[in-house]
N, CA, C and O atoms as a printed pandas DataFrame, in Angstrom:
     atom_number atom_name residue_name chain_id  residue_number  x_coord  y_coord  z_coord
0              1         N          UNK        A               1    0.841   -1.189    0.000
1              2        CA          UNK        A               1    0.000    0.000    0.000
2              3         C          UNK        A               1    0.881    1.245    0.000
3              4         O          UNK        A               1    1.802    1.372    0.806
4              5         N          UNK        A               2    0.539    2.289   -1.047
5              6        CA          UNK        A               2    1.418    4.125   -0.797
6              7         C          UNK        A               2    0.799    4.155   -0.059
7              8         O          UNK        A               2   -0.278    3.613    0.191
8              9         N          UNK        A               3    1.570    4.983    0.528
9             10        CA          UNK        A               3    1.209    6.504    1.369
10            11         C          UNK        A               3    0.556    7.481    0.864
11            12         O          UNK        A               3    0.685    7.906   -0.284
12            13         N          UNK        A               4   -0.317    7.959    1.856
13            14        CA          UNK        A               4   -0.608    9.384    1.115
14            15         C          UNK        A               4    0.069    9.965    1.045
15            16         O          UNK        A               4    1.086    9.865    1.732
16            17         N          UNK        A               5   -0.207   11.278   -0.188
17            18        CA          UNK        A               5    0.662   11.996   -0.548
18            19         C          UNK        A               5   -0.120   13.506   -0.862
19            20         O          UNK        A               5   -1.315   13.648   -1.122
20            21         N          UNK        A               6    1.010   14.675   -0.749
21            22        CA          UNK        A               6    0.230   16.011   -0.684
22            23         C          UNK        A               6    0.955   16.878   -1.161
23            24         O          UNK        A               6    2.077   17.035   -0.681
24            25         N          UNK        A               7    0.605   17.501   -2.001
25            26        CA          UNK        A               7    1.357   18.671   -2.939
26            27         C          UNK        A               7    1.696   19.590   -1.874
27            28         O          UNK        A               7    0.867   19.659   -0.967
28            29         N          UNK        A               8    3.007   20.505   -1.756
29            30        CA          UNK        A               8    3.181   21.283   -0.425
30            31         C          UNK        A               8    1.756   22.358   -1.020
31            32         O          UNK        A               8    0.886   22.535   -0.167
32            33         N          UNK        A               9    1.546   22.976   -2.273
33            34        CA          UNK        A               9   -0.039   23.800   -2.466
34            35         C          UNK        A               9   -1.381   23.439   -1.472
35            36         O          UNK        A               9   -1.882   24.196   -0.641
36            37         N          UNK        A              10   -1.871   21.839   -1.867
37            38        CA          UNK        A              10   -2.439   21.433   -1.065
38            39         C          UNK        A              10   -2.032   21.548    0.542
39            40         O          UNK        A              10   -2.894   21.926    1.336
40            41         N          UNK        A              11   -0.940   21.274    0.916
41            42        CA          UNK        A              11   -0.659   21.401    2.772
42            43         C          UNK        A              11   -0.969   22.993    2.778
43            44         O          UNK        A              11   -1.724   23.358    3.678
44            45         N          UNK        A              12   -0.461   24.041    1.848
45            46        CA          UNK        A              12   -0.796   25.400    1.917
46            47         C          UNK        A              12   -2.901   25.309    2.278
47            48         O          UNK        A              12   -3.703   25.496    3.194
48            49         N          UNK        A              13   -2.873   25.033    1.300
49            50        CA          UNK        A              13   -4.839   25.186    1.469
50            51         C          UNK        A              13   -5.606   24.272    2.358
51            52         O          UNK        A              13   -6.734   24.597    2.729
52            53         N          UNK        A              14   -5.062   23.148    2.723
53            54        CA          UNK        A              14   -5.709   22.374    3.693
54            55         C          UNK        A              14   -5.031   22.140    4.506
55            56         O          UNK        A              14   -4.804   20.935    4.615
56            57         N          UNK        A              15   -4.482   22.858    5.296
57            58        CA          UNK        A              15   -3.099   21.808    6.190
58            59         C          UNK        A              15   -4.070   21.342    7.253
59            60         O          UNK        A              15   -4.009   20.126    7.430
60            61         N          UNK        A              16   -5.002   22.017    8.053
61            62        CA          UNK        A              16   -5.811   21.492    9.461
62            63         C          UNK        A              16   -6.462   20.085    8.905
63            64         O          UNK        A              16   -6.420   18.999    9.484
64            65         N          UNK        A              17   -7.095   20.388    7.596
65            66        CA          UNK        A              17   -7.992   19.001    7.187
66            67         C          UNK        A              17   -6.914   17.854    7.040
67            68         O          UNK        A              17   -6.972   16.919    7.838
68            69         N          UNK        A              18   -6.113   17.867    6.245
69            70        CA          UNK        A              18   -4.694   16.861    6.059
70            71         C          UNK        A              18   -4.160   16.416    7.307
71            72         O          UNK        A              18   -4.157   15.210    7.557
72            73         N          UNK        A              19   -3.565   17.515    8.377
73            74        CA          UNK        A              19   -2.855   16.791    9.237
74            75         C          UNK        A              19   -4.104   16.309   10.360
75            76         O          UNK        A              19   -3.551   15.770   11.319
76            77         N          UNK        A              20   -5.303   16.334   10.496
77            78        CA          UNK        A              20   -6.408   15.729   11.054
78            79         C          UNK        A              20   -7.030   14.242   10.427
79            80         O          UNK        A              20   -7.857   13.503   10.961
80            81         N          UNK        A              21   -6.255   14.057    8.956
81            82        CA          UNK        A              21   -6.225   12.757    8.728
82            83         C          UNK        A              21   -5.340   11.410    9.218
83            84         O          UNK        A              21   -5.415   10.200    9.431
84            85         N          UNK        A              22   -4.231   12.854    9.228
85            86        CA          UNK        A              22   -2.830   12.065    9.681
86            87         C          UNK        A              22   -3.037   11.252   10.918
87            88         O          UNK        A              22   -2.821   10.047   11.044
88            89         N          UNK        A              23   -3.698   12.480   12.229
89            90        CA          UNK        A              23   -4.027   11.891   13.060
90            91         C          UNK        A              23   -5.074   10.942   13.630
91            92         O          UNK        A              23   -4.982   10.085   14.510
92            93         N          UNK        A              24   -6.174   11.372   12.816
93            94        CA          UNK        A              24   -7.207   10.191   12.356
94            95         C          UNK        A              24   -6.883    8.846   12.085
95            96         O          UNK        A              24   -7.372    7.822   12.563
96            97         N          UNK        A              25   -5.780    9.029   11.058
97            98        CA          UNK        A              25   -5.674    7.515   10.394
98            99         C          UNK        A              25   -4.591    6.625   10.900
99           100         O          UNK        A              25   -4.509    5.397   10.952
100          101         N          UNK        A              26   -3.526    7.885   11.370
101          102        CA          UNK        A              26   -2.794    7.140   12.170
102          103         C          UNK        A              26   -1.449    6.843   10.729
103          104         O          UNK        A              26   -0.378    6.304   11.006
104          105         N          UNK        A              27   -1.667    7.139    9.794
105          106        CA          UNK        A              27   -1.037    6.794    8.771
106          107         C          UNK        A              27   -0.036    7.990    7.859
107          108         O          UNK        A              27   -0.696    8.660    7.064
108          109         N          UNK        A              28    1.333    8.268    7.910
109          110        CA          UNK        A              28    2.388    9.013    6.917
110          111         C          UNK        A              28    1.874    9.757    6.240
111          112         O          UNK        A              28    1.359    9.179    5.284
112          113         N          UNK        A              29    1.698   11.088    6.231
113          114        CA          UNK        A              29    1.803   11.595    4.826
114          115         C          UNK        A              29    3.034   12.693    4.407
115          116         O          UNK        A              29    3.634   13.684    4.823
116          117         N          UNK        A              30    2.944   11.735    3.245
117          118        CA          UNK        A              30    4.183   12.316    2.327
118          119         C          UNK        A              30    3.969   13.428    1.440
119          120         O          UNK        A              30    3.272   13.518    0.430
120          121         N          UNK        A              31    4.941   14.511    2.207
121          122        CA          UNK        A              31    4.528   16.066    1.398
122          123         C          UNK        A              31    5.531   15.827    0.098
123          124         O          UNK        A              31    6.705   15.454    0.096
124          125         N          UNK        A              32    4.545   16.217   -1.148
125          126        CA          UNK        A              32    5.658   16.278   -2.543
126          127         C          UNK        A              32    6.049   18.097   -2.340
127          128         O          UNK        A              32    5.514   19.039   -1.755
128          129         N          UNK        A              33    7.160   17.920   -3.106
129          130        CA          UNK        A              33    7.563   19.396   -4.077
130          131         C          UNK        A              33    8.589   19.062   -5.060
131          132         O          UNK        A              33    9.695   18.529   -4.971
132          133         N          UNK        A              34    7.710   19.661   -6.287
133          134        CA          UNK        A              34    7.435   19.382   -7.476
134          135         C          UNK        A              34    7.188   18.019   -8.075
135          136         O          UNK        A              34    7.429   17.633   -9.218
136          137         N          UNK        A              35    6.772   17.513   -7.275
137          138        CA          UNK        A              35    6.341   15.860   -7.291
138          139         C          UNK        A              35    7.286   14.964   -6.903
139          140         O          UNK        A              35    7.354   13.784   -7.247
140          141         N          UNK        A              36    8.197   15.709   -5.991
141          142        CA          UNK        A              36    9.396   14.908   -5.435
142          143         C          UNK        A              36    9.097   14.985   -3.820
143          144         O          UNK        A              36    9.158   15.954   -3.063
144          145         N          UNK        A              37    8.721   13.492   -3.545
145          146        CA          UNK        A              37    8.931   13.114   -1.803
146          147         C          UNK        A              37    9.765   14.724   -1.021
147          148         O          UNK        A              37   10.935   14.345   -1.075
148          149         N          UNK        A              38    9.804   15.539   -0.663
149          150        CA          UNK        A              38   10.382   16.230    0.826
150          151         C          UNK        A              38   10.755   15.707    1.701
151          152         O          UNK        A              38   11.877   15.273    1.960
152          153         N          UNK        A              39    9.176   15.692    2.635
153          154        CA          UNK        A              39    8.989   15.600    4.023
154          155         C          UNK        A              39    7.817   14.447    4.470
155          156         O          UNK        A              39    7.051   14.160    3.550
156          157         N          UNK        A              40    7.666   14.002    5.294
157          158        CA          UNK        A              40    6.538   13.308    6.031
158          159         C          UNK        A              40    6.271   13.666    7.302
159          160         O          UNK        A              40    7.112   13.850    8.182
160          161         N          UNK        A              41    4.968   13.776    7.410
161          162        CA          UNK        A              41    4.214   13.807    8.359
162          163         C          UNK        A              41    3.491   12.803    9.343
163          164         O          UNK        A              41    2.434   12.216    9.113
164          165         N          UNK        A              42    4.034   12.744   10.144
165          166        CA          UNK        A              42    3.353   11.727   11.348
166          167         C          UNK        A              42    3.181   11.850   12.428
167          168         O          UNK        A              42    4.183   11.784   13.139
168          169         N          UNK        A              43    1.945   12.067   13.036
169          170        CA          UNK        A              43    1.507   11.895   14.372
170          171         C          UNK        A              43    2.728   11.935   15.139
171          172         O          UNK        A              43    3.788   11.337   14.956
172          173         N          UNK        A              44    2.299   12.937   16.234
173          174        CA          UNK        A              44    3.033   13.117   17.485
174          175         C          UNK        A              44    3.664   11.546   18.391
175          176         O          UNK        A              44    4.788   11.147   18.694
176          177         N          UNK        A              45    2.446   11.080   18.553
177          178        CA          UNK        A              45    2.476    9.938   19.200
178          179         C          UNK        A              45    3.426    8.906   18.359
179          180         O          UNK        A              45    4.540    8.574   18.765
180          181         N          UNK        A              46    2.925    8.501   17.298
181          182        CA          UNK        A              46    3.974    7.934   16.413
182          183         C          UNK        A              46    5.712    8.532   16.511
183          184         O          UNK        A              46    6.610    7.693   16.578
184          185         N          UNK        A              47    5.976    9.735   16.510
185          186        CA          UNK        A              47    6.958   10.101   16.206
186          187         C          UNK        A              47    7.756    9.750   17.843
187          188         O          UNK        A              47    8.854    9.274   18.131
188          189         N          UNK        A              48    6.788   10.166   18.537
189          190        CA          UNK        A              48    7.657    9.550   20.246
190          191         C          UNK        A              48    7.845    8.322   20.192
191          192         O          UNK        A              48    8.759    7.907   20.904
192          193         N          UNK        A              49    7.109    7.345   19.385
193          194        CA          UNK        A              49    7.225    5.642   19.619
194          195         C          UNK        A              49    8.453    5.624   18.944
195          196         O          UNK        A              49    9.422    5.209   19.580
196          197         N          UNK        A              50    8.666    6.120   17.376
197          198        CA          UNK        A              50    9.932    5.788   16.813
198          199         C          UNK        A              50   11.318    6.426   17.722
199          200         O          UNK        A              50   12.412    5.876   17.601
200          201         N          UNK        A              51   11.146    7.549   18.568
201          202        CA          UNK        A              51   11.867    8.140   18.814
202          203         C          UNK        A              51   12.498    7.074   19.975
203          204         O          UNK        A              51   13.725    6.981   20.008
204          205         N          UNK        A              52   11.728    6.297   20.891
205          206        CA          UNK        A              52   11.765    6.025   21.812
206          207         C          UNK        A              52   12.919    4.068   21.368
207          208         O          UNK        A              52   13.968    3.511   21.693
208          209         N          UNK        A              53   11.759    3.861   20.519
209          210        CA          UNK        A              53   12.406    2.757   19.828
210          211         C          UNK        A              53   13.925    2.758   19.426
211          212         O          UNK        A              53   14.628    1.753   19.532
212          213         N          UNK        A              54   14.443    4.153   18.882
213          214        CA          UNK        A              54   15.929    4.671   18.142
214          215         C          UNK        A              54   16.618    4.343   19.548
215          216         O          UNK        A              54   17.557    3.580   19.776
216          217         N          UNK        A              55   16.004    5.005   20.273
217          218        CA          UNK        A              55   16.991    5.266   21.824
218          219         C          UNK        A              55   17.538    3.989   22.748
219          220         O          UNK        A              55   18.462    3.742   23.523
220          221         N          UNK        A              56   16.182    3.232   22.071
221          222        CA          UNK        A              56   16.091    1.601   22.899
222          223         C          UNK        A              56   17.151    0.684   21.982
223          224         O          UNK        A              56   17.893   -0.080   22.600
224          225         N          UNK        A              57   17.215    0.723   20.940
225          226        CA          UNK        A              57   18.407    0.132   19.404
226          227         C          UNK        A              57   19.476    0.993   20.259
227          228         O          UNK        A              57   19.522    0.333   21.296
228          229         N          UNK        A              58   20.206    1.889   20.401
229          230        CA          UNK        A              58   21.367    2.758   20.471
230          231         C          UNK        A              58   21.808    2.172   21.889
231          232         O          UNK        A              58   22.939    1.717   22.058
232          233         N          UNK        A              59   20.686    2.218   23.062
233          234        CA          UNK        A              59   21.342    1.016   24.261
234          235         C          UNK        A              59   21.777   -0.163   23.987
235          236         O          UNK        A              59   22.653   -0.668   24.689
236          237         N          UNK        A              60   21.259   -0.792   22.952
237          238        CA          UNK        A              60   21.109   -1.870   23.078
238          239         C          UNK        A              60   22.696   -2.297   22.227
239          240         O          UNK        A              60   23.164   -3.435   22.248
240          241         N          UNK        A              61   23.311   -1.170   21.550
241          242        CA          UNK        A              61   24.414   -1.269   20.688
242          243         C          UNK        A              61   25.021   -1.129   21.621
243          244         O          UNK        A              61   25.868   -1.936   22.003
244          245         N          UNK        A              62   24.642    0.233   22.361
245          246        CA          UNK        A              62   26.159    0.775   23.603
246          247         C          UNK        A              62   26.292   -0.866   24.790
247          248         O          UNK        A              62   27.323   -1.117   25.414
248          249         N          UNK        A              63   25.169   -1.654   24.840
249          250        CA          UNK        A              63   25.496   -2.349   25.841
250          251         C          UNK        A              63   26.326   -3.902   24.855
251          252         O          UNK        A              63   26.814   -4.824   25.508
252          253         N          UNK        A              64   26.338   -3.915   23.610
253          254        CA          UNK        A              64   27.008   -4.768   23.084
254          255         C          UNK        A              64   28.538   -4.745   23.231
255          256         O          UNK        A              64   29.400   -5.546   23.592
256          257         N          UNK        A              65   28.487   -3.096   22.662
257          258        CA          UNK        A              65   30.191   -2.801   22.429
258          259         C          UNK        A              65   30.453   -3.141   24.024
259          260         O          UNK        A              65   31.380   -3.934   24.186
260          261         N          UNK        A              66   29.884   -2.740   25.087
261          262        CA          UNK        A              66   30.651   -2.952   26.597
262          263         C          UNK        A              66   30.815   -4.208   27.046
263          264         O          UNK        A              66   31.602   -4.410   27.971
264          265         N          UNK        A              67   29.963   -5.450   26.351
265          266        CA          UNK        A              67   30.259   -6.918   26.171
266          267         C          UNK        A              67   31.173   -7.400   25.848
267          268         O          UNK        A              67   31.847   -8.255   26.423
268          269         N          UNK        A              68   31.356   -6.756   24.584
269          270        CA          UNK        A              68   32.270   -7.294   23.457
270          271         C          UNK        A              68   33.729   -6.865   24.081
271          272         O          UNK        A              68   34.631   -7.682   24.263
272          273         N          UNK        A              69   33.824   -5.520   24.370
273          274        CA          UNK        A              69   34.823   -4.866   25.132
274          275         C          UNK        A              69   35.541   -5.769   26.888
275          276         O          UNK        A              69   36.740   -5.803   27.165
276          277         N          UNK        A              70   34.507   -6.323   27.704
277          278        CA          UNK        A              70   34.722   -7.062   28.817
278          279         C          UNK        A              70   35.392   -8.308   28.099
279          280         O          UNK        A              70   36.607   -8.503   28.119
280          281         N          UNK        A              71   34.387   -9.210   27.401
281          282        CA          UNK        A              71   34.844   -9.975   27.126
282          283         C          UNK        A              71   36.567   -9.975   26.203
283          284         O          UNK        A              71   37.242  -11.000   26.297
284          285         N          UNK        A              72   37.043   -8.933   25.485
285          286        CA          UNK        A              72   38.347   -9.171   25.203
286          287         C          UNK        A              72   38.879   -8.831   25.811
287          288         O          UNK        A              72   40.029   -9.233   25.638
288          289         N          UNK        A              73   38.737   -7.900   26.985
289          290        CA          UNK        A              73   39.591   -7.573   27.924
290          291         C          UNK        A              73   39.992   -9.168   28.707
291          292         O          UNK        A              73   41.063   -9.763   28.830
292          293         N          UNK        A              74   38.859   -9.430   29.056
293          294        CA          UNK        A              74   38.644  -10.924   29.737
294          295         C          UNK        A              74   39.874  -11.917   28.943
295          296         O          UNK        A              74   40.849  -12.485   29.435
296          297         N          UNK        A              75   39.496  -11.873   27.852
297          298        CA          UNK        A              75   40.266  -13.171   26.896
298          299         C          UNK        A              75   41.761  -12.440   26.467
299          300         O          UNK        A              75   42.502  -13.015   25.670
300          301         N          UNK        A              76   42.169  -11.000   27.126
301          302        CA          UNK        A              76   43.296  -10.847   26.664
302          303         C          UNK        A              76   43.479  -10.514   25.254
303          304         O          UNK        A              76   44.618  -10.807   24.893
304          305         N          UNK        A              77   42.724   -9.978   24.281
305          306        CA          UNK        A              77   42.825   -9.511   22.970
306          307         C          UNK        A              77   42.781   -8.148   23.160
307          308         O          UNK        A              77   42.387   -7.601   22.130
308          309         N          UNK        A              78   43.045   -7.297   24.135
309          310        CA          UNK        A              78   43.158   -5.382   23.463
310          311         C          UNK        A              78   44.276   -5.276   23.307
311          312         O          UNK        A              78   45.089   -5.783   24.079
312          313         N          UNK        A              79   44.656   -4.476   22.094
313          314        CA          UNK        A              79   45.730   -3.683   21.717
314          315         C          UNK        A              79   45.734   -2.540   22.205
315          316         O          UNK        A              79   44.748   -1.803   22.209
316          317         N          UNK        A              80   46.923   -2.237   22.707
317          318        CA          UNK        A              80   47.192   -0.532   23.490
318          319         C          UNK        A              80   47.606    0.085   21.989
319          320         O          UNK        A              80   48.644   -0.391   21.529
320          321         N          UNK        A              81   46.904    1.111   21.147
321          322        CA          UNK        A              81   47.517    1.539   20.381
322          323         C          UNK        A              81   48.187    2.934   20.317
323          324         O          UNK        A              81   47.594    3.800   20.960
324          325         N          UNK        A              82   49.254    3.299   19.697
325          326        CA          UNK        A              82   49.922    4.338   19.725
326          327         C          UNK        A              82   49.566    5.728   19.136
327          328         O          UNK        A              82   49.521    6.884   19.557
328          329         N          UNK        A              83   49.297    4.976   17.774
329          330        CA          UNK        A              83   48.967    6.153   16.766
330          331         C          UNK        A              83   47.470    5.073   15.700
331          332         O          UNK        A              83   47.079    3.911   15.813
332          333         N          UNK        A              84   47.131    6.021   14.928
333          334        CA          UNK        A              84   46.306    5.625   14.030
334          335         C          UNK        A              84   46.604    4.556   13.538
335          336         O          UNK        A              84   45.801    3.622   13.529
336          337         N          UNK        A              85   48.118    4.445   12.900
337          338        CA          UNK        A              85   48.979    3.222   11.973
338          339         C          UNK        A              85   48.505    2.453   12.390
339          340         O          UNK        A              85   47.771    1.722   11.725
340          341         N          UNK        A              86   48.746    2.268   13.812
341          342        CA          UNK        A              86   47.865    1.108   15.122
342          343         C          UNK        A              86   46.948    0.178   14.334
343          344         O          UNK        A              86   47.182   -0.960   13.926
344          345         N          UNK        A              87   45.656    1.055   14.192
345          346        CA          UNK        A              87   44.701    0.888   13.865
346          347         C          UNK        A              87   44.456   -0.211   12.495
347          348         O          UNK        A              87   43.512   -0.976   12.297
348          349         N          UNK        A              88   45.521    0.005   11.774
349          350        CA          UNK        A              88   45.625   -0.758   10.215
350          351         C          UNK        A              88   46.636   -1.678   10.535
351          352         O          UNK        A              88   46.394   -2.781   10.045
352          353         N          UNK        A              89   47.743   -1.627   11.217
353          354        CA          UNK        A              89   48.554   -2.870   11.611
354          355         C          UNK        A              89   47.978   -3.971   12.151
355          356         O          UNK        A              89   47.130   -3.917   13.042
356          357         N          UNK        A              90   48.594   -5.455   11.419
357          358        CA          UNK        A              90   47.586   -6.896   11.940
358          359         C          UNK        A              90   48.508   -7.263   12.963
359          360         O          UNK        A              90   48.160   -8.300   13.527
360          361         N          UNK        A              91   49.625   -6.739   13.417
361          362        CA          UNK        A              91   50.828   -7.526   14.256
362          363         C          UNK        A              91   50.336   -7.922   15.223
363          364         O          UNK        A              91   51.004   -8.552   16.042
């Protein structure tokens, strides 16, 4: 299924009726200009769920790397590095 979609003219002449669908339907709408995708529009509520979701993924990375990090500390694999070179050397 598209998305709806809305000429930025149309968001000019209807924006209360449009974004009262948005929130009605619960469903994206995609502002064009010149018939090219912009921007989207989505519900407040929606936008806190994704927001909240990003934040919950980004712990969930920061608590990997601190795994991954214990555990080689644990097993004895960190390199103390000096300089960048460090970084590209396999020694």
């Amino acid at each position: 299924m598209f998305p709806k979609t809305a000429s930025m003219q149309q968001i000019q002449k209807n924006y209360r009726k449009l974004f009262d669908e948005v929130i009605e339907s619960q469903e994206p709408l995609v502002v064009l200009n010149n018939n090219k995708p912009e921007v989207v529009i989505i519900d407040i509520h929606q936008f806190e769920e994704i927001q909240a979701k990003a934040e919950k993924y980004e712990l969930e990375l920061a608590m990997k790397a601190i795994m991954t990090y214990k555990k080689e500390k644990k097993d004895g694999k960190l390199k103390v590095l000096k300089s960048i070179k460090d970084l590209i050397d396999e020694d």
